[in-house]
Biotite code that builds the C-alpha atoms (Angstrom):
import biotite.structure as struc

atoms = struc.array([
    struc.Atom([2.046, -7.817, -16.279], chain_id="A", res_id=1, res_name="UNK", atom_name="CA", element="C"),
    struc.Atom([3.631, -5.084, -14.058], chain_id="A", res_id=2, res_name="UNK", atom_name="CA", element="C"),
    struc.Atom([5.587, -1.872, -14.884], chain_id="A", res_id=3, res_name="UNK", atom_name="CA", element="C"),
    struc.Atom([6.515, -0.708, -11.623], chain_id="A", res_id=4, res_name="UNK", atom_name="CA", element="C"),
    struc.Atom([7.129, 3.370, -11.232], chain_id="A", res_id=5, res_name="UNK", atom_name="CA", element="C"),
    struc.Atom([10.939, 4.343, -10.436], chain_id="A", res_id=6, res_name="UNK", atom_name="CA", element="C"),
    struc.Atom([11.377, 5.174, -6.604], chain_id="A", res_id=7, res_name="UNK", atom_name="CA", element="C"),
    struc.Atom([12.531, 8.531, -6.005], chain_id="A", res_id=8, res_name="UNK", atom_name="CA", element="C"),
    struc.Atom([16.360, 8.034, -5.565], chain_id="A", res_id=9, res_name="UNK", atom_name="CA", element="C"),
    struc.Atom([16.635, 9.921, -2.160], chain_id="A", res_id=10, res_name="UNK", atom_name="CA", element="C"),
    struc.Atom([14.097, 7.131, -1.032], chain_id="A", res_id=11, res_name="UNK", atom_name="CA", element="C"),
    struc.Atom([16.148, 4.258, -1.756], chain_id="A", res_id=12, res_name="UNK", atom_name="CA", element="C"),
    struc.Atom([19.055, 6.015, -0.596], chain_id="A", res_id=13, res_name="UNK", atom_name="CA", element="C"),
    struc.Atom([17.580, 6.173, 2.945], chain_id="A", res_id=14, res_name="UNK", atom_name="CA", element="C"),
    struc.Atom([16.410, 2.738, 2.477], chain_id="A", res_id=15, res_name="UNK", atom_name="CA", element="C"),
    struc.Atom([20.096, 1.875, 2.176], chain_id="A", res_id=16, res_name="UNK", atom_name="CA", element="C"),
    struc.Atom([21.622, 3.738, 4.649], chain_id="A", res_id=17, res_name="UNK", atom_name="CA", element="C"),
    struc.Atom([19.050, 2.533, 7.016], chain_id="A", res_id=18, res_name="UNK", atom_name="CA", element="C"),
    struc.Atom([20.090, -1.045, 6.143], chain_id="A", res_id=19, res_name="UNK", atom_name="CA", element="C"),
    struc.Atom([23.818, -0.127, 7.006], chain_id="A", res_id=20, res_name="UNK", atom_name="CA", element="C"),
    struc.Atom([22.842, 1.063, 10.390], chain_id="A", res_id=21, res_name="UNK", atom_name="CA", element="C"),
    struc.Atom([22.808, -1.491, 13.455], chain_id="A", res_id=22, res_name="UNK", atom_name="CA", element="C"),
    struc.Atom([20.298, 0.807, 15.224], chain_id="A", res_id=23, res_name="UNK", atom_name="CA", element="C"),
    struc.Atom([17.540, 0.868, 12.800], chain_id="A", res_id=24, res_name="UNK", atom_name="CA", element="C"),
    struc.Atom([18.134, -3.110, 12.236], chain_id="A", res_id=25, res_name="UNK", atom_name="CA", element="C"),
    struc.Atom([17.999, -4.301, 15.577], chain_id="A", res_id=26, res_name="UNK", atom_name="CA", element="C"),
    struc.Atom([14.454, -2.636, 16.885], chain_id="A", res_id=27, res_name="UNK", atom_name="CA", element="C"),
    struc.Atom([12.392, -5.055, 18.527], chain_id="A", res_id=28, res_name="UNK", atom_name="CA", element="C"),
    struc.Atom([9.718, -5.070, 15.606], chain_id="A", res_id=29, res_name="UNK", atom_name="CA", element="C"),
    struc.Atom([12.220, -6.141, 13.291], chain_id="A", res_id=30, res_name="UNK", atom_name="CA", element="C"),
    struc.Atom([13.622, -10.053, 14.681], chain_id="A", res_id=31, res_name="UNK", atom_name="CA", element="C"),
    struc.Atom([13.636, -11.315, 11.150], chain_id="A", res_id=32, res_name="UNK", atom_name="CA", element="C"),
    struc.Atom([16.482, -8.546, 10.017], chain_id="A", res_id=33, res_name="UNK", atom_name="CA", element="C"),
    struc.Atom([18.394, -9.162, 13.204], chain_id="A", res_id=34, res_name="UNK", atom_name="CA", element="C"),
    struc.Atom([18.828, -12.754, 12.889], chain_id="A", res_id=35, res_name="UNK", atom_name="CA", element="C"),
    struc.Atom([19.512, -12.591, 9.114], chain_id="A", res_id=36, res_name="UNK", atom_name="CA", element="C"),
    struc.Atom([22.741, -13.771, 7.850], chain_id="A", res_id=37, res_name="UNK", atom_name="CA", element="C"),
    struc.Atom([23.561, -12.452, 4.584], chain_id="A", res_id=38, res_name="UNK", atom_name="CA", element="C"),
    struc.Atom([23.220, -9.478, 2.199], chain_id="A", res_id=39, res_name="UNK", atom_name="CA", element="C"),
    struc.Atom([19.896, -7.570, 2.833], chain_id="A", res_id=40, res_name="UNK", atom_name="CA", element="C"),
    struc.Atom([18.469, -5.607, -0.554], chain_id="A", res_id=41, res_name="UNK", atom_name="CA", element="C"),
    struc.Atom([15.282, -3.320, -0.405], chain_id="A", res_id=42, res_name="UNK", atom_name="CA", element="C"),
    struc.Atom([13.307, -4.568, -3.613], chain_id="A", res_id=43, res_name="UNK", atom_name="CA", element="C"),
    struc.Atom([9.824, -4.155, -5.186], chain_id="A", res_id=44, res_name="UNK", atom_name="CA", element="C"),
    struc.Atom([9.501, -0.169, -4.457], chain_id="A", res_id=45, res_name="UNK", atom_name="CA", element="C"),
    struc.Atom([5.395, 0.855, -4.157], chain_id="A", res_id=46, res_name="UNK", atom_name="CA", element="C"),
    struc.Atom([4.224, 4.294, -3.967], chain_id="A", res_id=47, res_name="UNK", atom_name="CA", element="C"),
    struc.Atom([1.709, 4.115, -0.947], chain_id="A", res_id=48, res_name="UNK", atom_name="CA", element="C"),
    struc.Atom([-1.321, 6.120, -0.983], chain_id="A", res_id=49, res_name="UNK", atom_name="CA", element="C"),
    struc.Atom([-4.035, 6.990, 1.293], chain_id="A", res_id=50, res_name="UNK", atom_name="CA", element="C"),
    struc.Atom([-7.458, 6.832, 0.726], chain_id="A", res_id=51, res_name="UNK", atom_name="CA", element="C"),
    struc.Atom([-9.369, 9.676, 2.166], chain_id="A", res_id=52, res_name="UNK", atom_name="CA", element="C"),
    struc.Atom([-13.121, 10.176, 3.330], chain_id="A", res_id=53, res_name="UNK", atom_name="CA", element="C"),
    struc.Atom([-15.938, 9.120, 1.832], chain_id="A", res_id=54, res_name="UNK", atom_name="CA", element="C"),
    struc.Atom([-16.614, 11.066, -1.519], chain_id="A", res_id=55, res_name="UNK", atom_name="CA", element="C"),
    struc.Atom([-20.159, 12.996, -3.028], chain_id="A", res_id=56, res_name="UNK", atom_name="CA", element="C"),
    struc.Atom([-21.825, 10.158, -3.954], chain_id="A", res_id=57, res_name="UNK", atom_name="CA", element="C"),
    struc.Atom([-20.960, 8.919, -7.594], chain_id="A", res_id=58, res_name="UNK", atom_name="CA", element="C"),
    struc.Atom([-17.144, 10.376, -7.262], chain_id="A", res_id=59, res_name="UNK", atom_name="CA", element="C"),
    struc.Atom([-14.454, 8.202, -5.901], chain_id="A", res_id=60, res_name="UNK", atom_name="CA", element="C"),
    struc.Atom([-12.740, 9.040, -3.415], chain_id="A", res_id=61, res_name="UNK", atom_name="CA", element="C"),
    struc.Atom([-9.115, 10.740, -3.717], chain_id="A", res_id=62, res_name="UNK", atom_name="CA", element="C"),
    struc.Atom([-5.808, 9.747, -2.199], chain_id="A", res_id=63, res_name="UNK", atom_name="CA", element="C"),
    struc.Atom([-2.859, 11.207, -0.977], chain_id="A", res_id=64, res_name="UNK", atom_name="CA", element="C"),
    struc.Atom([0.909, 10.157, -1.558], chain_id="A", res_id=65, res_name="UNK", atom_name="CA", element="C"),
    struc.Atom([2.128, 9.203, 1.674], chain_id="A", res_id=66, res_name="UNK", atom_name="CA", element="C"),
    struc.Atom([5.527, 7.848, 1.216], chain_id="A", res_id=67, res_name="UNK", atom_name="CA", element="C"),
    struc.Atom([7.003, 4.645, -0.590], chain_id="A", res_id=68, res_name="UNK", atom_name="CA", element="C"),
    struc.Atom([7.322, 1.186, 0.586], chain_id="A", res_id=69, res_name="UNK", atom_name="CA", element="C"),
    struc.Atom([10.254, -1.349, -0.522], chain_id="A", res_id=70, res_name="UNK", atom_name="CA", element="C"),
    struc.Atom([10.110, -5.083, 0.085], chain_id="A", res_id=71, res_name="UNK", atom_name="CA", element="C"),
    struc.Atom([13.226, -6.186, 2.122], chain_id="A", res_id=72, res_name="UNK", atom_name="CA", element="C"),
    struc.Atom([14.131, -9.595, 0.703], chain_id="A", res_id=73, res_name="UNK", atom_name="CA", element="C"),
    struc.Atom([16.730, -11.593, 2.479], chain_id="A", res_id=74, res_name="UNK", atom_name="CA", element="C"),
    struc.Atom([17.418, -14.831, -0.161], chain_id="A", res_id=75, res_name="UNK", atom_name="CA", element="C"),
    struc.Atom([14.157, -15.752, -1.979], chain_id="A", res_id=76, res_name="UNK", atom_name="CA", element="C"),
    struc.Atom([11.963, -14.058, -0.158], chain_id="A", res_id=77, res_name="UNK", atom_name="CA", element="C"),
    struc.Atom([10.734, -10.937, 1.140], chain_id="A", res_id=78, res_name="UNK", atom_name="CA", element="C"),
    struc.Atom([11.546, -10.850, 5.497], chain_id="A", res_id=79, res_name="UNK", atom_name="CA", element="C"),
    struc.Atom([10.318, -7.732, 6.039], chain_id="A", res_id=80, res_name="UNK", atom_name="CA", element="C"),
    struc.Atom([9.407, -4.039, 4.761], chain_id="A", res_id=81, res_name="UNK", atom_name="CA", element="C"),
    struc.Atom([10.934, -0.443, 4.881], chain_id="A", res_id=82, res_name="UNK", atom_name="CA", element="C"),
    struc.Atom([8.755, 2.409, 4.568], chain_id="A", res_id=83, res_name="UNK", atom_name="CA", element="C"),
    struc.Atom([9.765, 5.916, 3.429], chain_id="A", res_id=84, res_name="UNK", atom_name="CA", element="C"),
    struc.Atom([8.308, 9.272, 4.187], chain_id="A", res_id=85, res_name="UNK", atom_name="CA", element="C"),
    struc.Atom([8.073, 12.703, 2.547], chain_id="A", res_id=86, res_name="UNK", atom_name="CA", element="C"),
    struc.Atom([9.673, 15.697, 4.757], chain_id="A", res_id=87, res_name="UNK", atom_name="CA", element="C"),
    struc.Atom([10.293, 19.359, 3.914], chain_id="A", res_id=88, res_name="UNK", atom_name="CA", element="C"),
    struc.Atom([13.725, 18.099, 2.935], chain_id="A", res_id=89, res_name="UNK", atom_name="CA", element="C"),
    struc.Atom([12.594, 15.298, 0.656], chain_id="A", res_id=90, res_name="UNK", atom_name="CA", element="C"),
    struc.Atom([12.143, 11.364, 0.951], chain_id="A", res_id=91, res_name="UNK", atom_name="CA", element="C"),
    struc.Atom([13.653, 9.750, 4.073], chain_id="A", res_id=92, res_name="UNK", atom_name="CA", element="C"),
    struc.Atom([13.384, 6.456, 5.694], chain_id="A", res_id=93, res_name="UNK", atom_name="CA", element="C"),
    struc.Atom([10.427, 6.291, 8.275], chain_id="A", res_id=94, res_name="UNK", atom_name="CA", element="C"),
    struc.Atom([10.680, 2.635, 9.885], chain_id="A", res_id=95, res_name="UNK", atom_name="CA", element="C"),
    struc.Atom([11.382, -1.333, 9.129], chain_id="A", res_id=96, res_name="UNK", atom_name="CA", element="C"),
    struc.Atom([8.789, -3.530, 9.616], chain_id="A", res_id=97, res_name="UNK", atom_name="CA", element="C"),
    struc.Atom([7.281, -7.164, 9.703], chain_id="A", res_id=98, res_name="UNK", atom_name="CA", element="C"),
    struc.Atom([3.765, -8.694, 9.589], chain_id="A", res_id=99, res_name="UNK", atom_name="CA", element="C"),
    struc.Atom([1.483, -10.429, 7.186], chain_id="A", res_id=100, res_name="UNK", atom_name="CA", element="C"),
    struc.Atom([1.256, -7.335, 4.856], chain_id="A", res_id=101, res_name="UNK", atom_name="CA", element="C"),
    struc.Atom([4.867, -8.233, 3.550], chain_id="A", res_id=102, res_name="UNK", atom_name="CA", element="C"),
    struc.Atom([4.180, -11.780, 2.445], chain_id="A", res_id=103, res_name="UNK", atom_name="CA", element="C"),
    struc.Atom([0.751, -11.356, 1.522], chain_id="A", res_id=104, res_name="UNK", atom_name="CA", element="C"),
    struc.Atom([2.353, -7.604, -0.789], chain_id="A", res_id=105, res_name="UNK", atom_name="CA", element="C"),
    struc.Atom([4.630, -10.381, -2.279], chain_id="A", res_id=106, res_name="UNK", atom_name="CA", element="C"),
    struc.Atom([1.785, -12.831, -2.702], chain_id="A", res_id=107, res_name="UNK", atom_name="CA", element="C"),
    struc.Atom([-0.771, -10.093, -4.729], chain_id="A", res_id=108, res_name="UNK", atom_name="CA", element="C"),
    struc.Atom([2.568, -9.289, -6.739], chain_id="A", res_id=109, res_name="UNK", atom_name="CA", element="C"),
    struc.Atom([3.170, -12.500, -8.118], chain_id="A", res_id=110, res_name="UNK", atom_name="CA", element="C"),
    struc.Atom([-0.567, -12.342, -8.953], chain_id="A", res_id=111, res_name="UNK", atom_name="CA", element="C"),
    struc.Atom([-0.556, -9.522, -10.939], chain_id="A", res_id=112, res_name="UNK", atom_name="CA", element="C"),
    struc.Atom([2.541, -10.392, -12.942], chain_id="A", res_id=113, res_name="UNK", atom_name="CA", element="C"),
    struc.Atom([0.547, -13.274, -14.492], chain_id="A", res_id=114, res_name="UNK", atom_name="CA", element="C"),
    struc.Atom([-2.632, -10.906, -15.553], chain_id="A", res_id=115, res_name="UNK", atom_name="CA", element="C"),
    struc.Atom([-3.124, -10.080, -19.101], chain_id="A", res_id=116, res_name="UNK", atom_name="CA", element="C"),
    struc.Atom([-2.779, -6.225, -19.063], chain_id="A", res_id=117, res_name="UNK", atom_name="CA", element="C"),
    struc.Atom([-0.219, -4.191, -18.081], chain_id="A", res_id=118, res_name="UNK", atom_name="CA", element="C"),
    struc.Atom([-0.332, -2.162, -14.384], chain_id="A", res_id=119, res_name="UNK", atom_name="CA", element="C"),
    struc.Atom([1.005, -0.004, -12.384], chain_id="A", res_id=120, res_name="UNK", atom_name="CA", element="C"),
    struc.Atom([1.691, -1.236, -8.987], chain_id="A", res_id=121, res_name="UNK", atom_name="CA", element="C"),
    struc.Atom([0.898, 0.971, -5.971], chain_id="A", res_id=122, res_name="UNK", atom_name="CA", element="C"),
    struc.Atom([-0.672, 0.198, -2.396], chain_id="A", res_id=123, res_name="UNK", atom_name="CA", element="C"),
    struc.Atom([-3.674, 1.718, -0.877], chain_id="A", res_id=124, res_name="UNK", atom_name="CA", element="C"),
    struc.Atom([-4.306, 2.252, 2.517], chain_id="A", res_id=125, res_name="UNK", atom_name="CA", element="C"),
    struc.Atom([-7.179, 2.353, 4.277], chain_id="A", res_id=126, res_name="UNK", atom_name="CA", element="C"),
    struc.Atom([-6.610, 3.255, 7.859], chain_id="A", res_id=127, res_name="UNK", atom_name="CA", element="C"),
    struc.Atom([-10.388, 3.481, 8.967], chain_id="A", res_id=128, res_name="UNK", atom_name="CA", element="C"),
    struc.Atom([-10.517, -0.131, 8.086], chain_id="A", res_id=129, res_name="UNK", atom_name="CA", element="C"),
    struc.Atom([-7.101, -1.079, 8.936], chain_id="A", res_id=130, res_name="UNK", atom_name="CA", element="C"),
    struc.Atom([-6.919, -2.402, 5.217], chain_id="A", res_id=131, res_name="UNK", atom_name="CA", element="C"),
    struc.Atom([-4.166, -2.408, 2.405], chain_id="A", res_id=132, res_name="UNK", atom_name="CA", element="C"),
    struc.Atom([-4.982, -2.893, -1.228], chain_id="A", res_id=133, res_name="UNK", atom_name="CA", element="C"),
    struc.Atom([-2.667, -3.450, -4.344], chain_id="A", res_id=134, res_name="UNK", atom_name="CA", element="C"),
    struc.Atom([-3.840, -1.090, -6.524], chain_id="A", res_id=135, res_name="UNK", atom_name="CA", element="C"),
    struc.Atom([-3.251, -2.400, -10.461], chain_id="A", res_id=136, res_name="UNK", atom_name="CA", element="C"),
    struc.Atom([-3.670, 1.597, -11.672], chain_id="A", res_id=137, res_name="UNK", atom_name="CA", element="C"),
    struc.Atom([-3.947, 0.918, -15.774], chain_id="A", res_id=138, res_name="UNK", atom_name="CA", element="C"),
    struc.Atom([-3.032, 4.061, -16.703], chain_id="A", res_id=139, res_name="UNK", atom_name="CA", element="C"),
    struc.Atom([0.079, 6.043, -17.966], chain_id="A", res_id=140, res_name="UNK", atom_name="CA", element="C"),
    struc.Atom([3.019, 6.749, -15.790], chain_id="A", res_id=141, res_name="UNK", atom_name="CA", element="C"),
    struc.Atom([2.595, 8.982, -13.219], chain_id="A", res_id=142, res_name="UNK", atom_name="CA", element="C"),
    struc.Atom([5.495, 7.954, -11.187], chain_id="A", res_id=143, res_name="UNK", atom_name="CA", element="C"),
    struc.Atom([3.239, 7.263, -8.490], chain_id="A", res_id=144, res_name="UNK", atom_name="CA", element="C"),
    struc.Atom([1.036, 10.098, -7.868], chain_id="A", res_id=145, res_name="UNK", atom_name="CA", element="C"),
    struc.Atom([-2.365, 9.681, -9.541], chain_id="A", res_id=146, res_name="UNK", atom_name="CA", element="C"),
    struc.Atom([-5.139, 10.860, -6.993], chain_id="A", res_id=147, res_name="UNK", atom_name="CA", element="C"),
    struc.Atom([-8.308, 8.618, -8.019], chain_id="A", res_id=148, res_name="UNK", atom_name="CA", element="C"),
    struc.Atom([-8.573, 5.113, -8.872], chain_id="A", res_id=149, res_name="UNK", atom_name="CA", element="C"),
    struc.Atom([-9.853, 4.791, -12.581], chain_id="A", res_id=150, res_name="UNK", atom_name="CA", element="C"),
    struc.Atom([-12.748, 2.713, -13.224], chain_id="A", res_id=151, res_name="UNK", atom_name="CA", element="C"),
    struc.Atom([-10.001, 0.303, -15.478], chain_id="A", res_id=152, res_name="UNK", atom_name="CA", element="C"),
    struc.Atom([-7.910, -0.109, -12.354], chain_id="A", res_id=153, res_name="UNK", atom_name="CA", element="C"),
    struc.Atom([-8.156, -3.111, -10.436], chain_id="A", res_id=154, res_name="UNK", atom_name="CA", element="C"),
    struc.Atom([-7.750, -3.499, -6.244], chain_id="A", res_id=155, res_name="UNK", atom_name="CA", element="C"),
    struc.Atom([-6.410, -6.713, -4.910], chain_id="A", res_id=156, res_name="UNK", atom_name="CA", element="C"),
    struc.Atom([-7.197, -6.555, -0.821], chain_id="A", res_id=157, res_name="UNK", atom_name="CA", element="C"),
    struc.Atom([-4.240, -8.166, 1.078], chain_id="A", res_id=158, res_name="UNK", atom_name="CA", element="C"),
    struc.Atom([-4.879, -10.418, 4.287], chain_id="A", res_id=159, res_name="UNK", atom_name="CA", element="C"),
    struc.Atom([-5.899, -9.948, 6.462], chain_id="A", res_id=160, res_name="UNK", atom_name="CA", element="C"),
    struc.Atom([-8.667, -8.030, 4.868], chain_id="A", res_id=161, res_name="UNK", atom_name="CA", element="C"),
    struc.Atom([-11.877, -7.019, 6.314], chain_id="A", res_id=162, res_name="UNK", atom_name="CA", element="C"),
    struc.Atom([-14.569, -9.110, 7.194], chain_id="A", res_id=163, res_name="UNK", atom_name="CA", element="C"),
    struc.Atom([-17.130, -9.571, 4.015], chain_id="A", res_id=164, res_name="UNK", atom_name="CA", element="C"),
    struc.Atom([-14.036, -8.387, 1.623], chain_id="A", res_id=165, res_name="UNK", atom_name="CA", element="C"),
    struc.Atom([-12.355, -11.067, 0.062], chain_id="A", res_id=166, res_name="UNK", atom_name="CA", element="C"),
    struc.Atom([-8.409, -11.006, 0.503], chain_id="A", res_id=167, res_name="UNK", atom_name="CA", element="C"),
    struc.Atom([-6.065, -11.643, -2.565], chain_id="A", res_id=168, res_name="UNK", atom_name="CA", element="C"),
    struc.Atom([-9.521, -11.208, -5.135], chain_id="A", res_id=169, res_name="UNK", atom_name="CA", element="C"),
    struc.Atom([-9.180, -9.044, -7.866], chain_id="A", res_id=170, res_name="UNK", atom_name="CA", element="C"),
    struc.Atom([-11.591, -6.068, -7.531], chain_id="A", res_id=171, res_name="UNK", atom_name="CA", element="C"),
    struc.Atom([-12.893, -3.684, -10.251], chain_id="A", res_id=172, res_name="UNK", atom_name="CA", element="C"),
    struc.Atom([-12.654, -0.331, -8.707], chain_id="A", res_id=173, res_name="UNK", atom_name="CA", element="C"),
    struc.Atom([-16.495, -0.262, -9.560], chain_id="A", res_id=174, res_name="UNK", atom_name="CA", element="C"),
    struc.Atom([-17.422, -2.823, -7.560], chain_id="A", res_id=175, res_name="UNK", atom_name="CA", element="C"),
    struc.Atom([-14.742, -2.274, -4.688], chain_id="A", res_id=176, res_name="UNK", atom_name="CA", element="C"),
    struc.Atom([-14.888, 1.550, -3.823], chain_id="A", res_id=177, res_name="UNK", atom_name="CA", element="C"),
    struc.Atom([-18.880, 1.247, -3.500], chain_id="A", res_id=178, res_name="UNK", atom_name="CA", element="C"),
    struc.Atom([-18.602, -0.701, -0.491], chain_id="A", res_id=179, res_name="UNK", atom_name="CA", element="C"),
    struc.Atom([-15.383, 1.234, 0.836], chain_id="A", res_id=180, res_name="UNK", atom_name="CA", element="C"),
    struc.Atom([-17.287, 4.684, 0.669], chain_id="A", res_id=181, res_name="UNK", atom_name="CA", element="C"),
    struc.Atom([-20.072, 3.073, 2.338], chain_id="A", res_id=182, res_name="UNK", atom_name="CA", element="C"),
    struc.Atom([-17.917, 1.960, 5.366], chain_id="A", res_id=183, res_name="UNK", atom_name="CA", element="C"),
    struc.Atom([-16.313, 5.285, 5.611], chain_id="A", res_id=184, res_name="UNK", atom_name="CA", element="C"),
    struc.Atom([-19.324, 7.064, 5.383], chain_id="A", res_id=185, res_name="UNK", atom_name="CA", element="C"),
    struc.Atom([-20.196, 8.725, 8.648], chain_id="A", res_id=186, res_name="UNK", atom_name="CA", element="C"),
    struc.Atom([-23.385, 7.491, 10.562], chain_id="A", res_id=187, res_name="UNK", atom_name="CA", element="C"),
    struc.Atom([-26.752, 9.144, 10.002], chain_id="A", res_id=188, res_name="UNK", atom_name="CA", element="C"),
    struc.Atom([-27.287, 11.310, 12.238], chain_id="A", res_id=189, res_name="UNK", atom_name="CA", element="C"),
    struc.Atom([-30.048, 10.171, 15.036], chain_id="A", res_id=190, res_name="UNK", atom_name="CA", element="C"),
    struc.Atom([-33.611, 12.520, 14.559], chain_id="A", res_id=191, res_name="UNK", atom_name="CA", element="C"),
    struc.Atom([-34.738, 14.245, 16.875], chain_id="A", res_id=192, res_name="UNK", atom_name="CA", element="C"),
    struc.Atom([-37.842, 13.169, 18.186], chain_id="A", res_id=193, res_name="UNK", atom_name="CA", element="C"),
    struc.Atom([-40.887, 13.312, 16.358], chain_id="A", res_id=194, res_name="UNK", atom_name="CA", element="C"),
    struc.Atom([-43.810, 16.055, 17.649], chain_id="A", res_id=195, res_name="UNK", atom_name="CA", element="C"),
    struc.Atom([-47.351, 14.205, 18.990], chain_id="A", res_id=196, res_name="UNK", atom_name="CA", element="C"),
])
């Protein structure tokens, strides 16, 4: 089951007005919005966080709040994506887009509604790995700033996911963030040669 966190009104707002503007529809990443015909509604808000380097071993890593994503859904389905940024004078819309991260967000969605316990939907990025998680945080509201995954939160990779990391599998953060922080870690460093 999912308990979403509210979207920060000015987000949505932007979201909106971005809708309402020809300009910000029609850019060439976005065909599916220009050739809709019908009412357009941004849906499904997700607080999107970063994951950062590599932490001391044993510690997870922390993440950053780096803006808030809405599902653009056009009928039944989602078409498409709008992604929200925070400035020095608050949330504002950042850019539409399309791709397989919108139907496969939808897809690990629909998946978590049918689990047993009750989450807190967010996304995680990895850039490094050009990867995005759902994260299934189990804790209390934070409206969508908690920093570390807990060890009962659950990450669901979305596809395309990395080679050797299943996509749309239900991780424990035990047994996903191990292998994360060991493809973010930096490489040893080469020694320097040995004395004879």
């Amino acid at each position: 089951m999912l308990r979403p966190s509210p979207a920060p009104a000015p987000a949505l707002r932007s979201v909106l007005a971005a809708l309402g503007s020809p300009t910000a529809v029609r850019e060439p990443r976005t065909p599916a919005l220009r050739d809709a015909q019908g009412p357009l509604s941004p849906e499904r808000p997700l607080p999107v966080h970063v994951l950062g380097a590599a932490g001391a071993p044993g510690r997870p890593p922390r993440t950053r709040l780096a803006g808030w994503r809405f599902l653009i859904r056009h009928g039944d389905r989602a078409i498409a994506a709008a992604d929200t940024m925070l400035t020095p004078d608050g949330w504002t819309f950042s850019h539409f887009f399309e791709g397989p991260y919108v139907t496969a967000t939808e897809q690990a969605l629909l998946q978590a509604e049918a689990l047993p316990v009750t989450y807190r939907p967010r996304l995680l990025s990895v850039p490094q790995l050009y990867m995005l998680t759902l994260w299934l945080h189990a804790g209390p509201e934070t409206h969508g700033t908690a920093t570390t995954p807990a060890a009962a939160d659950l990450m669901v990779p979305l596809a395309p996911a990395p080679p050797g990391i299943a996509a749309h599998h239900a991780y424990q953060v035990a047994d996903l963030l191990p292998v994360l922080n060991t493809r973010l870690a930096p490489p040893p460093l080469r020694g320097s040669p040995t004395p004879a």
